[in-house]
C-alpha positions as protocol buffer text, in pm:
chain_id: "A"
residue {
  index: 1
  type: UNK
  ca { x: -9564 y: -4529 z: 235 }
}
residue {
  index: 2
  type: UNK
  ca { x: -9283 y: -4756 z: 124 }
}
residue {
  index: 3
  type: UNK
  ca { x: -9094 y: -4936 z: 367 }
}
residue {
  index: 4
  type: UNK
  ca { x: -8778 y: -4896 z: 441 }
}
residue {
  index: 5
  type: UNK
  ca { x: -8537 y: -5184 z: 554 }
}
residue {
  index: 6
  type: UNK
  ca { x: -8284 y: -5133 z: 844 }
}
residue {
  index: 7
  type: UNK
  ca { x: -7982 y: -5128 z: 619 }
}
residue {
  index: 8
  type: UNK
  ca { x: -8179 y: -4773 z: 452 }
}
residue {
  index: 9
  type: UNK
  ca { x: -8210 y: -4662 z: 756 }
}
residue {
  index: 10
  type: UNK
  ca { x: -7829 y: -4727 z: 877 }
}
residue {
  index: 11
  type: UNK
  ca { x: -7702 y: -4617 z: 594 }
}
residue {
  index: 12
  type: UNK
  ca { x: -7921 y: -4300 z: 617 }
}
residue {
  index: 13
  type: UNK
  ca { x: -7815 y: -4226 z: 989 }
}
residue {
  index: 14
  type: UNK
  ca { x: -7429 y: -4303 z: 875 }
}
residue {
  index: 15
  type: UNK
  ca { x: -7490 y: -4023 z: 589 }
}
residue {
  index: 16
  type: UNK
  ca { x: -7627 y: -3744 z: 794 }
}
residue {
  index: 17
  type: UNK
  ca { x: -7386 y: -3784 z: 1050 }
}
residue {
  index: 18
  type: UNK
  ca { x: -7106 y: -3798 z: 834 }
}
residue {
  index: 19
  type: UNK
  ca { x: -7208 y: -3481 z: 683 }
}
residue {
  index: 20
  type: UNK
  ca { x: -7202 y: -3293 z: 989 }
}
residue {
  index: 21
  type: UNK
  ca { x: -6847 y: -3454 z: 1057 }
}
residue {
  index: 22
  type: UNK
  ca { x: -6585 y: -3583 z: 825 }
}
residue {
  index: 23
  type: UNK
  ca { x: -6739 y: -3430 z: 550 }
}
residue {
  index: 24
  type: UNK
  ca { x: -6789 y: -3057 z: 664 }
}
residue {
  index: 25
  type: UNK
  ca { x: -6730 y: -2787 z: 445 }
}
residue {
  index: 26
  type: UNK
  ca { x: -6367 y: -2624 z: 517 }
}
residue {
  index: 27
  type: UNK
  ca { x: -6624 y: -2274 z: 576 }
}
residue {
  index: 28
  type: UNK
  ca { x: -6776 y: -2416 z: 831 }
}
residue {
  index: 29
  type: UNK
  ca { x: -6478 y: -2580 z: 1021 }
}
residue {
  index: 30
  type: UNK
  ca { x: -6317 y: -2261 z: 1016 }
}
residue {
  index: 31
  type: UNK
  ca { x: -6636 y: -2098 z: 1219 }
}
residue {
  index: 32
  type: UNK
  ca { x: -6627 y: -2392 z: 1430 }
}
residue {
  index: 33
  type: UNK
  ca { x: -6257 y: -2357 z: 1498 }
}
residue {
  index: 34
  type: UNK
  ca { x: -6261 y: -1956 z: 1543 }
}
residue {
  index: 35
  type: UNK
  ca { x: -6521 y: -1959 z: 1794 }
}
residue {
  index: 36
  type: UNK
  ca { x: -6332 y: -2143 z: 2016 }
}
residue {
  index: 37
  type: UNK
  ca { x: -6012 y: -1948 z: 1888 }
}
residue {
  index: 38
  type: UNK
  ca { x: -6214 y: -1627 z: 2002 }
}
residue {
  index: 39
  type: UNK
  ca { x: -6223 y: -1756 z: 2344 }
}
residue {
  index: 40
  type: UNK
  ca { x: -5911 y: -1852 z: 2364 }
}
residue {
  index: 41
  type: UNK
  ca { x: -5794 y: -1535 z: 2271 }
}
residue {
  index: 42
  type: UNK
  ca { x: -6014 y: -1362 z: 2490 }
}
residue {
  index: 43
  type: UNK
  ca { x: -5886 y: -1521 z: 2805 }
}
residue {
  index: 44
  type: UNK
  ca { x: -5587 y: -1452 z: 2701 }
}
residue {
  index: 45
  type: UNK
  ca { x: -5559 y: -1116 z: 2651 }
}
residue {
  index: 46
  type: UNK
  ca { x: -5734 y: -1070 z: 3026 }
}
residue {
  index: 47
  type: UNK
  ca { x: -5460 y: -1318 z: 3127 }
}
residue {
  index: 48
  type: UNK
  ca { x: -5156 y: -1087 z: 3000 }
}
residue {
  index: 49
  type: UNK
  ca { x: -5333 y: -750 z: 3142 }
}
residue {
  index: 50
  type: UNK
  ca { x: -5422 y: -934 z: 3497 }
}
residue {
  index: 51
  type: UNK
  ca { x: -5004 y: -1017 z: 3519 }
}
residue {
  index: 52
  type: UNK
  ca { x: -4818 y: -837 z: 3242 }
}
residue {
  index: 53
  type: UNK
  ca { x: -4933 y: -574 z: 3206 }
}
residue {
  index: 54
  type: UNK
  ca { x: -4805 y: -223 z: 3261 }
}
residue {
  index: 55
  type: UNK
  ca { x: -4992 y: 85 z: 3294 }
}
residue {
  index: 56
  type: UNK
  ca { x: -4843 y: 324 z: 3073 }
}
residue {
  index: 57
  type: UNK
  ca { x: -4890 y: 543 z: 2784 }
}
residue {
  index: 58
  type: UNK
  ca { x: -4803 y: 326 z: 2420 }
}
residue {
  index: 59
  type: UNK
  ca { x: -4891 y: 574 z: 2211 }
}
residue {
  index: 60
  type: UNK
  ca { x: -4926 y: 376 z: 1874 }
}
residue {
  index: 61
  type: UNK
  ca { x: -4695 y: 81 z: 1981 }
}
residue {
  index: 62
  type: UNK
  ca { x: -4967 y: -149 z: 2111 }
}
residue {
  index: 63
  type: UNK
  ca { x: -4901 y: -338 z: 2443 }
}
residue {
  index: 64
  type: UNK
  ca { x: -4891 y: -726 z: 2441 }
}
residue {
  index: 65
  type: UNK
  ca { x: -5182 y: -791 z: 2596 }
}
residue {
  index: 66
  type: UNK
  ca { x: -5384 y: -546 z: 2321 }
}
residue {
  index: 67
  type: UNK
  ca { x: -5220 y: -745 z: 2030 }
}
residue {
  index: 68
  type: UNK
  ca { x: -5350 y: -1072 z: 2088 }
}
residue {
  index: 69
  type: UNK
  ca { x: -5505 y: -1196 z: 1784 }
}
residue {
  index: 70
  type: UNK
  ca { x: -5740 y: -1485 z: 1641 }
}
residue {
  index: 71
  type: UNK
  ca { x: -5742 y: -1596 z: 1279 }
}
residue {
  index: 72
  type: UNK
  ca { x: -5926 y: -1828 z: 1108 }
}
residue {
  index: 73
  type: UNK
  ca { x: -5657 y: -1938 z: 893 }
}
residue {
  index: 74
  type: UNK
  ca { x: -5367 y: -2199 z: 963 }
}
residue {
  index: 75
  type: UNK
  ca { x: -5049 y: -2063 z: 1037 }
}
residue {
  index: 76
  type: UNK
  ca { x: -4919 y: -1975 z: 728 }
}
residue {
  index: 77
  type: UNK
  ca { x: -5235 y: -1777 z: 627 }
}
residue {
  index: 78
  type: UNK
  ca { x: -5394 y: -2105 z: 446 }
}
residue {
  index: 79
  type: UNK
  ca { x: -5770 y: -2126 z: 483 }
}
residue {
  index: 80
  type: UNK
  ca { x: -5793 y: -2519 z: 585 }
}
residue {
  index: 81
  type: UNK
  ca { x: -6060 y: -2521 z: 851 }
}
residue {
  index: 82
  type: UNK
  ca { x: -5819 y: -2450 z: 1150 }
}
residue {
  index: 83
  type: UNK
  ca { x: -5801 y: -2125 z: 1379 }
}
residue {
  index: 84
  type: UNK
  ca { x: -5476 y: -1994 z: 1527 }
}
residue {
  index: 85
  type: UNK
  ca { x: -5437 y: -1729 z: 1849 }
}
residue {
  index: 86
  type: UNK
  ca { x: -5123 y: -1597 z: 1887 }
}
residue {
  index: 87
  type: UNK
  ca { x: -4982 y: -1225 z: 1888 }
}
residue {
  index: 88
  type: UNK
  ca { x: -4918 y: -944 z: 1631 }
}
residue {
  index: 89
  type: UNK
  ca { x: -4552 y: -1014 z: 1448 }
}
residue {
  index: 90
  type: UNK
  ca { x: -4360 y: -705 z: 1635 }
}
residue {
  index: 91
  type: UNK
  ca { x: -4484 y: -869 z: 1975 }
}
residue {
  index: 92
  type: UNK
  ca { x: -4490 y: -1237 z: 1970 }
}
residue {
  index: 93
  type: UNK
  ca { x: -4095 y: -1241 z: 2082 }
}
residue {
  index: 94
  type: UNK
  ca { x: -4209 y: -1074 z: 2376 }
}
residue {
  index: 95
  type: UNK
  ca { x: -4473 y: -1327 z: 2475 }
}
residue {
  index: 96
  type: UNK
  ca { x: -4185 y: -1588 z: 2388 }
}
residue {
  index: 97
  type: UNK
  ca { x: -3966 y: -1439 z: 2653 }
}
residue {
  index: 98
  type: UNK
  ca { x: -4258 y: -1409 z: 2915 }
}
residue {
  index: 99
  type: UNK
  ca { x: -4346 y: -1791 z: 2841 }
}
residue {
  index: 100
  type: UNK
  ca { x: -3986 y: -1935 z: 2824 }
}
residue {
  index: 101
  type: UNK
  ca { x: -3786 y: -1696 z: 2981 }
}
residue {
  index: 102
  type: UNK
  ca { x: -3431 y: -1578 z: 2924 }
}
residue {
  index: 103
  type: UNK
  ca { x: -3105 y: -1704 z: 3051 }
}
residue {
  index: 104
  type: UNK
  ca { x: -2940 y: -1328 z: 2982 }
}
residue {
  index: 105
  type: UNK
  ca { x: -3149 y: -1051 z: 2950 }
}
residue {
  index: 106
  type: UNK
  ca { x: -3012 y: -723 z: 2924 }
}
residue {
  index: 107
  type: UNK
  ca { x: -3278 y: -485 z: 3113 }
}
residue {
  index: 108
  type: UNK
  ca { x: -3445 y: -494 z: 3445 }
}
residue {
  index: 109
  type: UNK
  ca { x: -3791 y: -530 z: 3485 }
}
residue {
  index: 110
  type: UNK
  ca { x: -3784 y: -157 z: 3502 }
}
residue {
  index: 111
  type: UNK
  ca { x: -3612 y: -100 z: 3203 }
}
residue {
  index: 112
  type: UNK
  ca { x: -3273 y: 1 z: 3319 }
}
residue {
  index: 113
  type: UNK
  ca { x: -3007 y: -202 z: 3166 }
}
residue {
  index: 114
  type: UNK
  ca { x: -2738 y: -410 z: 3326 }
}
residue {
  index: 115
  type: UNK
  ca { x: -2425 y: -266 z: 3362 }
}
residue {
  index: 116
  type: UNK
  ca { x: -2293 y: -635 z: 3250 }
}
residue {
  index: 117
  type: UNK
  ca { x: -2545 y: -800 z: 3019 }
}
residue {
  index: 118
  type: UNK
  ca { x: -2682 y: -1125 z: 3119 }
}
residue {
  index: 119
  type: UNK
  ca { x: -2630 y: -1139 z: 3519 }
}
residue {
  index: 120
  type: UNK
  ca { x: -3004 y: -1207 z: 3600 }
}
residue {
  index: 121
  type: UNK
  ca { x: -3212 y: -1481 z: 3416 }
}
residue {
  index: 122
  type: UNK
  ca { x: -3581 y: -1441 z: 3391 }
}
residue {
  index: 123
  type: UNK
  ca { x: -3807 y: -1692 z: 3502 }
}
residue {
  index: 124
  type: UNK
  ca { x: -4033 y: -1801 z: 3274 }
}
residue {
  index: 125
  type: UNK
  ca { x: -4414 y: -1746 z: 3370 }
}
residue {
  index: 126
  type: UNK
  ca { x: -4594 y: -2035 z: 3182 }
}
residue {
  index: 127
  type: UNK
  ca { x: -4936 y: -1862 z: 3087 }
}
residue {
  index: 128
  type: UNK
  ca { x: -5014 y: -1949 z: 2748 }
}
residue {
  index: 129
  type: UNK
  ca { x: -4931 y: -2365 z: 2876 }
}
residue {
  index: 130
  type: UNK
  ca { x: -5139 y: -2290 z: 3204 }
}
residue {
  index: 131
  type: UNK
  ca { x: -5413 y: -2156 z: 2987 }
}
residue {
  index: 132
  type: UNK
  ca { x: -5401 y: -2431 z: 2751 }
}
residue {
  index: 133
  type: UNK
  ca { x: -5446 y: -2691 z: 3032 }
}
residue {
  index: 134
  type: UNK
  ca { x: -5723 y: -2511 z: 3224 }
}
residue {
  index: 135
  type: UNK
  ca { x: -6009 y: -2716 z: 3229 }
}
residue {
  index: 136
  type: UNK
  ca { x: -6281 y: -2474 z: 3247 }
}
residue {
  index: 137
  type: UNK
  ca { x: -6126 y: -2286 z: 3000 }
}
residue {
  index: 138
  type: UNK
  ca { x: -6138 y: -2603 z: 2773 }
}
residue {
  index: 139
  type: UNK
  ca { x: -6542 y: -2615 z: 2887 }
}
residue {
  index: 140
  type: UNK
  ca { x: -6573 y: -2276 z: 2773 }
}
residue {
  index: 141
  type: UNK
  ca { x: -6399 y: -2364 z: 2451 }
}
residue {
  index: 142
  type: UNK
  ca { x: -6638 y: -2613 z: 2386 }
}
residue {
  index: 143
  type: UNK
  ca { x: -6961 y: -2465 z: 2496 }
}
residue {
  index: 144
  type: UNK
  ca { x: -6848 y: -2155 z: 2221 }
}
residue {
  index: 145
  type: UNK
  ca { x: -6798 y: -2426 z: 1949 }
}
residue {
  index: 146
  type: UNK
  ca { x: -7112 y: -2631 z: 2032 }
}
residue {
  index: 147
  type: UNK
  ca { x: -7340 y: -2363 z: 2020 }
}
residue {
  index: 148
  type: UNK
  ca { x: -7132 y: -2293 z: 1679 }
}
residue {
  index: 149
  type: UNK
  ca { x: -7197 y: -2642 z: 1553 }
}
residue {
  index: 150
  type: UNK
  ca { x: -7566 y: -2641 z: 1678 }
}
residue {
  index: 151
  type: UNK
  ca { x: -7630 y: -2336 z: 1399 }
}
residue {
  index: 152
  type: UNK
  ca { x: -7441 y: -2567 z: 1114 }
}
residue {
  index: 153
  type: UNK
  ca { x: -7650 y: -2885 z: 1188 }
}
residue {
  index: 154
  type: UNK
  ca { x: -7991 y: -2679 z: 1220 }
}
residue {
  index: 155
  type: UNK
  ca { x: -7893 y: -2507 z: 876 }
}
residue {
  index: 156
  type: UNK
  ca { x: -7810 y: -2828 z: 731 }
}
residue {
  index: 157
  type: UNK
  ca { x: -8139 y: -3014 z: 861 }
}
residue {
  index: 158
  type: UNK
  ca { x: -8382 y: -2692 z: 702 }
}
């Protein structure tokens, strides 16, 4: 057996841990990155149908809690190793509202509208920020993405 000096060894170390790092395939980022997007997304979606979420018949028109979505793409649709939640395009001004709020709606939370536009604000309800900063839904997050990253490095070290 030939023997190896220290700065092998480093150098070695340095190597495999880079590989499972900075050097990761943009594949397996995106896995990492959607399994915690998946969670995210899952919590969520109970989030919206625990608060906002009435019980009536949608027919094909989806309610916003049932059009939560998880990609793993960026944004604009780019496959770069990042994950994105967010809603479907015909609901995500809805979610804005709930999260921001309005200074002049036009309807009542029932649905009948004002007979002078823009007389009651709504108050925005801050769930997707609440969510965000939930620390046990940030454990969750990483437990999903460990367990994730535990399947990359074991492939890698076959």
């Amino acid at each position: 057996m030939a023997e190896q000096s220290l700065e092998d060894i480093l150098n070695a170390f340095i190597e495999d841990a880079e590989a499972v790092s900075t050097q990761m395939t943009v594949e397996d980022k995106a896995k990492l990155t959607k399994a915690g997007a998946d969670v995210f997304a899952k919590e969520l979606e109970s989030e919206y149908k625990a608060n906002h979420y009435r019980h009536r018949q949608t027919g094909k028109d989806l309610h916003l809690a049932d059009s939560v979505m998880a990609q793993n793409t960026n944004v604009d649709g780019m496959k770069n190793g990042s994950s994105t939640v967010g809603f479907s395009k015909d609901k995500a001004y809805i979610a804005n509202f709930i999260e921001n709020g309005t200074k002049f709606p036009m309807y009542t939370s029932k649905g009948r509208k004002y007979k002078h536009g823009g007389q009651v604000a709504i108050n925005g309800d801050h769930v997707i920020d609440n969510l965000r900063n939930d620390s046990k839904l940030q454990d969750k997050i990483v437990e999903a993405q460990a367990a994730v990253y535990k399947k990359i490095v074991d492939r890698r070290n076959r």
